[in-house]
C-alpha positions as a Markdown table, in Angstrom:
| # | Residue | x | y | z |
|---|---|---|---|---|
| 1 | Unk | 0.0 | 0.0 | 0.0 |
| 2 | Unk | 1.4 | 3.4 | -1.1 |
| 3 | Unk | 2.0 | 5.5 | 1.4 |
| 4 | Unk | 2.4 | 9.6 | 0.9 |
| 5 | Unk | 5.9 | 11.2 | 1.7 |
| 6 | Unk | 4.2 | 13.2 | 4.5 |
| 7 | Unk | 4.5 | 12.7 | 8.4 |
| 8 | Unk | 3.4 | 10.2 | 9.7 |
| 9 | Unk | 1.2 | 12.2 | 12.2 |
| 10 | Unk | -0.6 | 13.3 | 9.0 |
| 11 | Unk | -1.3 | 10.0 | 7.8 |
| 12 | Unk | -5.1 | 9.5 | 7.4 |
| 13 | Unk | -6.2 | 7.7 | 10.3 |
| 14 | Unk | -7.8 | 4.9 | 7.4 |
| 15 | Unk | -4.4 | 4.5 | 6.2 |
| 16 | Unk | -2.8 | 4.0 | 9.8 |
| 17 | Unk | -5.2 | 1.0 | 10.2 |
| 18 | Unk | -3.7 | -0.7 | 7.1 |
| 19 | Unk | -0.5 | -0.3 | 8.1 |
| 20 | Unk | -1.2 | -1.9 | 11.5 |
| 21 | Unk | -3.3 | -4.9 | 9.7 |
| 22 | Unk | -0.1 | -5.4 | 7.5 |
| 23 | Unk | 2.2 | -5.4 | 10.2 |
| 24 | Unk | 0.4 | -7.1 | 12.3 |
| 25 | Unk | -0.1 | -10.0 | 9.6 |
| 26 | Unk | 3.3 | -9.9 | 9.2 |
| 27 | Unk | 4.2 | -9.7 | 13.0 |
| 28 | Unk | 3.0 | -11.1 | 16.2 |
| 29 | Unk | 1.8 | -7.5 | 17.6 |
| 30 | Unk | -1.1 | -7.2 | 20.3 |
| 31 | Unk | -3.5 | -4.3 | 20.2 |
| 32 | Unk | -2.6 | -2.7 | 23.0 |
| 33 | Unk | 1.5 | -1.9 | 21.4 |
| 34 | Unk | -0.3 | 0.0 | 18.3 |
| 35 | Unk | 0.1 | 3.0 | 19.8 |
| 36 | Unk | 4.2 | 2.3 | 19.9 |
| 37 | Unk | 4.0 | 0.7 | 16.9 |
| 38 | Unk | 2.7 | 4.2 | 15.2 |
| 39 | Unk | 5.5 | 6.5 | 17.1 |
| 40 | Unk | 8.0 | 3.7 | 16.1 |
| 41 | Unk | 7.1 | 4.6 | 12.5 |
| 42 | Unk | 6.6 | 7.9 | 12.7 |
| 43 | Unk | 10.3 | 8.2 | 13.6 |
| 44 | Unk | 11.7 | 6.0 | 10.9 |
| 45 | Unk | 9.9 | 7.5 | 8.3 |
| 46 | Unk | 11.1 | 10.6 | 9.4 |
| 47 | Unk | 14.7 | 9.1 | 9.1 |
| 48 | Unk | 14.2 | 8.2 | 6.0 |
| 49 | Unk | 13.1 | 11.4 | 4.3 |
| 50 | Unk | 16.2 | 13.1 | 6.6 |
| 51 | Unk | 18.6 | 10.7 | 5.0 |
| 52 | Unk | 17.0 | 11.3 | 1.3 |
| 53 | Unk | 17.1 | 14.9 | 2.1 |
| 54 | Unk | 20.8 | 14.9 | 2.9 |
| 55 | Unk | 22.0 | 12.7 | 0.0 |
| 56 | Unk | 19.8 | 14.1 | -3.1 |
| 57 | Unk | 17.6 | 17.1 | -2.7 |
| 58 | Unk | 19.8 | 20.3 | -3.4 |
| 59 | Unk | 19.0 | 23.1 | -1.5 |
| 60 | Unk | 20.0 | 25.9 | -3.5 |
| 61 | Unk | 18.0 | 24.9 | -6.8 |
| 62 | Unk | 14.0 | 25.1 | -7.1 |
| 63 | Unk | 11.2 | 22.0 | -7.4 |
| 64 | Unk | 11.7 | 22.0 | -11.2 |
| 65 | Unk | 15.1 | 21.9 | -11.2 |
| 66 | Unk | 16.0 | 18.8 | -9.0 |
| 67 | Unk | 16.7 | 15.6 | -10.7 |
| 68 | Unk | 15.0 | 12.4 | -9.3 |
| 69 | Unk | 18.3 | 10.4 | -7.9 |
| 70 | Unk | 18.9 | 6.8 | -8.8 |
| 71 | Unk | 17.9 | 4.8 | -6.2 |
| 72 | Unk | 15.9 | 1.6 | -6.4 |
| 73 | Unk | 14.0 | 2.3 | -2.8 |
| 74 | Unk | 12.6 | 5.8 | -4.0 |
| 75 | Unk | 9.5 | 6.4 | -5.2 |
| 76 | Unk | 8.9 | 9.0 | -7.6 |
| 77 | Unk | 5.7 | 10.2 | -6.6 |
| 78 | Unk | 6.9 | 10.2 | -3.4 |
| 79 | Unk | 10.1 | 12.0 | -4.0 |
| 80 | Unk | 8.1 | 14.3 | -6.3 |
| 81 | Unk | 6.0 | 15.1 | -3.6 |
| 82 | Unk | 8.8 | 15.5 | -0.8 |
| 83 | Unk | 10.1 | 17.9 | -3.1 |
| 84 | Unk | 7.4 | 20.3 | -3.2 |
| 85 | Unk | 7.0 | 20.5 | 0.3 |
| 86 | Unk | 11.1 | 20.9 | 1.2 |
| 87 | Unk | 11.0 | 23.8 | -1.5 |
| 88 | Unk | 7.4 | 25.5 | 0.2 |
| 89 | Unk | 8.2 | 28.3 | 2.4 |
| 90 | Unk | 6.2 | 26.9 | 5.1 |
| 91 | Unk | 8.5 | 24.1 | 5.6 |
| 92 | Unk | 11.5 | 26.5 | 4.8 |
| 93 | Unk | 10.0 | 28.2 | 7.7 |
| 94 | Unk | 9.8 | 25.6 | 9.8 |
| 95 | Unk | 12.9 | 24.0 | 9.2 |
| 96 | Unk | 14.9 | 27.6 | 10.5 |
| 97 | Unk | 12.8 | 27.8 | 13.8 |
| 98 | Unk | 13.6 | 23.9 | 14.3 |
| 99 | Unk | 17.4 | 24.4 | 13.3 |
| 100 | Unk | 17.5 | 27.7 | 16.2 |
| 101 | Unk | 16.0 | 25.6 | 18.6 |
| 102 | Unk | 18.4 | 22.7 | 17.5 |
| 103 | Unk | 21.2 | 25.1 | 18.4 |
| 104 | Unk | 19.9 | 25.3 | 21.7 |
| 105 | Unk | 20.5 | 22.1 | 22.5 |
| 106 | Unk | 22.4 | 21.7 | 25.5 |
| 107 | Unk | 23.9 | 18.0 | 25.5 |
| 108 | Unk | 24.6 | 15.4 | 23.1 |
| 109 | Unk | 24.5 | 11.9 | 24.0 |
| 110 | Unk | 27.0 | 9.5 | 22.3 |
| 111 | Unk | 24.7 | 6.1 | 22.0 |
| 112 | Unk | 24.4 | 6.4 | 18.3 |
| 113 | Unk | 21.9 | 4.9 | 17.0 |
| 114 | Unk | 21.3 | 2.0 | 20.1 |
| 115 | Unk | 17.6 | 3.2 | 21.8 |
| 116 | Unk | 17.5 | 3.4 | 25.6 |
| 117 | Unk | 15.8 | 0.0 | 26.1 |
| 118 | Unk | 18.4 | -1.4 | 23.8 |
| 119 | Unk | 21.5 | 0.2 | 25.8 |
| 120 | Unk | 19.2 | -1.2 | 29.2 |
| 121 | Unk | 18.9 | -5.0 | 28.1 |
| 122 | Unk | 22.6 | -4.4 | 27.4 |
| 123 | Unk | 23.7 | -3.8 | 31.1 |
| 124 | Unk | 21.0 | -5.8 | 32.3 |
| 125 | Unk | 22.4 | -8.9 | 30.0 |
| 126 | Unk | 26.1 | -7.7 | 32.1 |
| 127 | Unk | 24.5 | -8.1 | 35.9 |
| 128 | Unk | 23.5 | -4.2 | 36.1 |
| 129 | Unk | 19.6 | -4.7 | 37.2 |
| 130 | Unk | 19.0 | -2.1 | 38.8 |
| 131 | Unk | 19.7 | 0.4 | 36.4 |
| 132 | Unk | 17.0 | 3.8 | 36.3 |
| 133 | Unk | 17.1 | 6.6 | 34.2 |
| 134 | Unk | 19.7 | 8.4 | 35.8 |
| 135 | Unk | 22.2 | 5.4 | 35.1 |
| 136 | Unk | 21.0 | 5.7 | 31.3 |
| 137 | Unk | 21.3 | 9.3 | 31.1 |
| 138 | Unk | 25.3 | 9.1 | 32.6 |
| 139 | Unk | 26.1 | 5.9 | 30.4 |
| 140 | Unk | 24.4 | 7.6 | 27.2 |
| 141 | Unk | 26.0 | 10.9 | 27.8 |
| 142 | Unk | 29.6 | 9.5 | 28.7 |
| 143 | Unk | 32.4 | 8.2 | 25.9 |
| 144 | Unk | 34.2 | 5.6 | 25.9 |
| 145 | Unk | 37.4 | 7.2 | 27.8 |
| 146 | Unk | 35.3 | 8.0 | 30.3 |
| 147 | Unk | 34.3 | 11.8 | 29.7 |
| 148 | Unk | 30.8 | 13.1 | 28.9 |
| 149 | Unk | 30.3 | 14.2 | 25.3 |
| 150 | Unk | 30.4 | 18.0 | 27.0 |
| 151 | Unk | 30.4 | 21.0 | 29.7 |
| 152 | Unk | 27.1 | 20.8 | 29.9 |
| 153 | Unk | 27.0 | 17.0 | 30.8 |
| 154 | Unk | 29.3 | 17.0 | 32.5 |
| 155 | Unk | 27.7 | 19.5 | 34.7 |
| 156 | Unk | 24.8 | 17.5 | 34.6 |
| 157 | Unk | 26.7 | 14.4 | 35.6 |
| 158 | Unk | 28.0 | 16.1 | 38.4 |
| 159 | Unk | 24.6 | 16.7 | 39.6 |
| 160 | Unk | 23.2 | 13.6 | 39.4 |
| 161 | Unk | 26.7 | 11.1 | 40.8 |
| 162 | Unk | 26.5 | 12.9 | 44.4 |
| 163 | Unk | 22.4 | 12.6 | 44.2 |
| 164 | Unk | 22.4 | 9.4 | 43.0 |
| 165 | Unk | 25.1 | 8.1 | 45.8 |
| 166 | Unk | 23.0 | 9.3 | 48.7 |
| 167 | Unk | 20.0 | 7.9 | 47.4 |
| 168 | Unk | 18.4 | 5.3 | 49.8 |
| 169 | Unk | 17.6 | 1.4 | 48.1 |
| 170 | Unk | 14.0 | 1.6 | 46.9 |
| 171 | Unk | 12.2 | -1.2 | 48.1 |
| 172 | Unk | 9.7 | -0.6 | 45.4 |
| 173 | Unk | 8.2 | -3.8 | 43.8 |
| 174 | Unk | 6.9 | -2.5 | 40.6 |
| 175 | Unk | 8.0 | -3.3 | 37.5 |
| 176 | Unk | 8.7 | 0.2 | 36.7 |
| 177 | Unk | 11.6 | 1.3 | 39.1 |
| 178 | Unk | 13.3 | 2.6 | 35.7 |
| 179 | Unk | 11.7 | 5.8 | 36.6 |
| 180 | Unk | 9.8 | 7.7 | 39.3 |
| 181 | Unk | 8.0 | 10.4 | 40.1 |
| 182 | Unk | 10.4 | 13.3 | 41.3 |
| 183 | Unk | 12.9 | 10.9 | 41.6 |
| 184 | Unk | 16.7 | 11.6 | 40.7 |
| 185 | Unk | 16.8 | 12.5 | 37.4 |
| 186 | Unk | 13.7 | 15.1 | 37.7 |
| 187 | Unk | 15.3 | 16.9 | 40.6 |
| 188 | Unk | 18.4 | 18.1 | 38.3 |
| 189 | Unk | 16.7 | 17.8 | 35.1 |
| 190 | Unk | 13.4 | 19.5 | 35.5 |
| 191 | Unk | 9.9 | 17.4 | 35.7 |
| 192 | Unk | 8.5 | 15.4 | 33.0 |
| 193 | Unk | 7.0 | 16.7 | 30.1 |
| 194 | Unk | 2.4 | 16.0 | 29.7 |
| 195 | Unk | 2.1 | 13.0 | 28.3 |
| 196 | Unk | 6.1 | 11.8 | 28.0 |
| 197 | Unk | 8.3 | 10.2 | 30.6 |
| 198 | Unk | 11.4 | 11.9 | 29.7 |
| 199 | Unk | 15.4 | 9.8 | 29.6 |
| 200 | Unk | 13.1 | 6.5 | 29.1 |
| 201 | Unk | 12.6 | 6.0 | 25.0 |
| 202 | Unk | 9.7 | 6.1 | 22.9 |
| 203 | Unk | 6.4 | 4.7 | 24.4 |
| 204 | Unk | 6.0 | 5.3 | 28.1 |
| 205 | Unk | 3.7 | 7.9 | 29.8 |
| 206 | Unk | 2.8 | 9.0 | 32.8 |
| 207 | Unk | -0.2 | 7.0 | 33.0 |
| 208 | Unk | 0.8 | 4.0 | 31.9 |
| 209 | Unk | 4.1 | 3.9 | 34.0 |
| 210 | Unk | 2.3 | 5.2 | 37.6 |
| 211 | Unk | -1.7 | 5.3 | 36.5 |
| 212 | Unk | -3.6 | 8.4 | 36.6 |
| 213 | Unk | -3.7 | 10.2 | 40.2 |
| 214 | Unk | -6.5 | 12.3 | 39.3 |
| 215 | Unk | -8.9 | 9.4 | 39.0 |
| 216 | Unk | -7.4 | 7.4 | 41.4 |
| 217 | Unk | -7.9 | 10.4 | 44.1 |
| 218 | Unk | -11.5 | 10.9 | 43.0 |
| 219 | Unk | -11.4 | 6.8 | 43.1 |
| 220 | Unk | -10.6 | 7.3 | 46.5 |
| 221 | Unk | -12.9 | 10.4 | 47.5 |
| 222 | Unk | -15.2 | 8.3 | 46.4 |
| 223 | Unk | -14.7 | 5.8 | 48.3 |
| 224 | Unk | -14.8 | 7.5 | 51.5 |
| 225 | Unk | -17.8 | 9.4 | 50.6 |
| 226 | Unk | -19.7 | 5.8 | 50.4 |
| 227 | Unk | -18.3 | 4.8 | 53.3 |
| 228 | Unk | -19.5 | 7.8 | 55.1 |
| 229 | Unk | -22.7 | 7.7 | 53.5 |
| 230 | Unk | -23.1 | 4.3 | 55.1 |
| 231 | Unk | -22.1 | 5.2 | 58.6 |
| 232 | Unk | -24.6 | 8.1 | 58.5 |
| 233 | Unk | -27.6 | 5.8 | 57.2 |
| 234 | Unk | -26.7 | 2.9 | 59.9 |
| 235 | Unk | -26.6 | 6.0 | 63.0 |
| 236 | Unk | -30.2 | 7.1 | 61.4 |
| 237 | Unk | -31.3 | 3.7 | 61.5 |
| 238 | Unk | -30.5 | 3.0 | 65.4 |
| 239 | Unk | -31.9 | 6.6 | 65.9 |
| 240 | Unk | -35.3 | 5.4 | 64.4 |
| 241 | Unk | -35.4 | 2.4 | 65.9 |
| 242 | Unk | -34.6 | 3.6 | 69.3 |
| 243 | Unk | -37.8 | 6.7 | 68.7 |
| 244 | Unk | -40.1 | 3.4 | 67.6 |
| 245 | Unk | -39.2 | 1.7 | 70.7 |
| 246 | Unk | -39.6 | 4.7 | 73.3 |
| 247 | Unk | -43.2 | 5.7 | 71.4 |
| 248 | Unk | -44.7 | 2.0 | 71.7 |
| 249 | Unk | -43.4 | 2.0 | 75.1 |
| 250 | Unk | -45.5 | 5.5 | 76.0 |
């Protein structure tokens, strides 16, 4: 099934469900990794237009002037459209605000192109189990000599060494001590973003790591309310009961 040379966010949401069904016949995938499956793709596809960008598209000549490059994988109606919208100044436009806030950038990590789970099933496959996201963010941001990839890791790395030391064991049983709330990594790096559990890879939220603590307080408002409710109606019974019994006395 074709698919447009256009974000994936942009997809039709049609066109997303035949992409799943074909992966899915293709792969063992349950229902409830679709959502990764989609970010997973989203990112490659973007890769793949960066790299095309990179190796054929010429910045400095217009739409009509590049020259479809020879390679078997391209598509030309997909390269034909890629190229109107790299040449539009909307995306000339937003490719400068992205490339200034690219430049703001404070550190680079040095992982190439292993993900964070990946570089985690690593040390956990060496005897390192107990490994959160502040270990990932110091072995991702640290070269092989032994010095962070910059200043401003290694400032960051300075922070987190000392915080991490002094750190009492967690004697939490979840399954998802690879992150916390306010937990190391937060206190030097700033909280986590809506919806994203920042330093753990694609995929994880909030919700899905630690549930959602504005229904589970009214869960538990609830809950008390009820349980009040029922005091209240068992202290109105024993009232009636005891006026019933003093007016057939009389």
């Amino acid at each position: 099934m074709p698919i447009n040379f256009q974000d994936w966010r942009k997809v039709p949401k049609t066109c997303k469900d035949d992409v799943f069904a074909y992966v899915q016949r293709k792969y063992d995938i349950s229902d409830g990794r679709k959502k990764w499956v989609f970010q997973d793709l989203n990112n490659k596809w973007r890769s793949w237009k960066y790299v095309n960008r990179k190796l054929y598209f010429k910045y400095n000549e217009k739409a009509k002037q590049q020259i479809r490059p020879n390679a078997p994988r391209l598509d030309l109606d997909q390269w034909k459209e890629a190229v109107q919208q790299w040449t539009s100044l909307e995306w000339k436009r937003s490719s400068e605000t992205n490339r200034k806030n690219k430049s703001q950038q404070k550190w680079f990590h040095c992982a190439g192109t292993r993900s964070v789970a990946d570089i985690h099933d690593e040390e956990c496959v060496k005897g390192h189990l107990e490994l959160d996201r502040t270990d990932l963010f110091i072995k991702r941001h640290t070269r092989k000599d032994g010095n962070p990839t910059n200043e401003a890791a290694r400032h960051v790395i300075e922070k987190l060494k000392p915080l991490k030391s002094a750190q009492p064991p967690s004697d939490d049983c979840t399954p998802h001590h690879v992150a916390a709330r306010n937990d190391t990594y937060t206190q030097v790096l700033g909280p986590d973003r809506p919806g994203r559990v920042s330093g753990v890879g694609t995929g994880p939220t909030p919700t899905s790591m630690w549930g959602n603590e504005s229904k589970d307080a009214l869960r538990i408002e609830n809950r008390l309310l009820m349980q009040r409710m029922e005091e209240l109606e068992t202290t109105m019974s024993e009232k009636f009961a005891k006026m019933e019994s003093m007016i057939s006395g009389s």
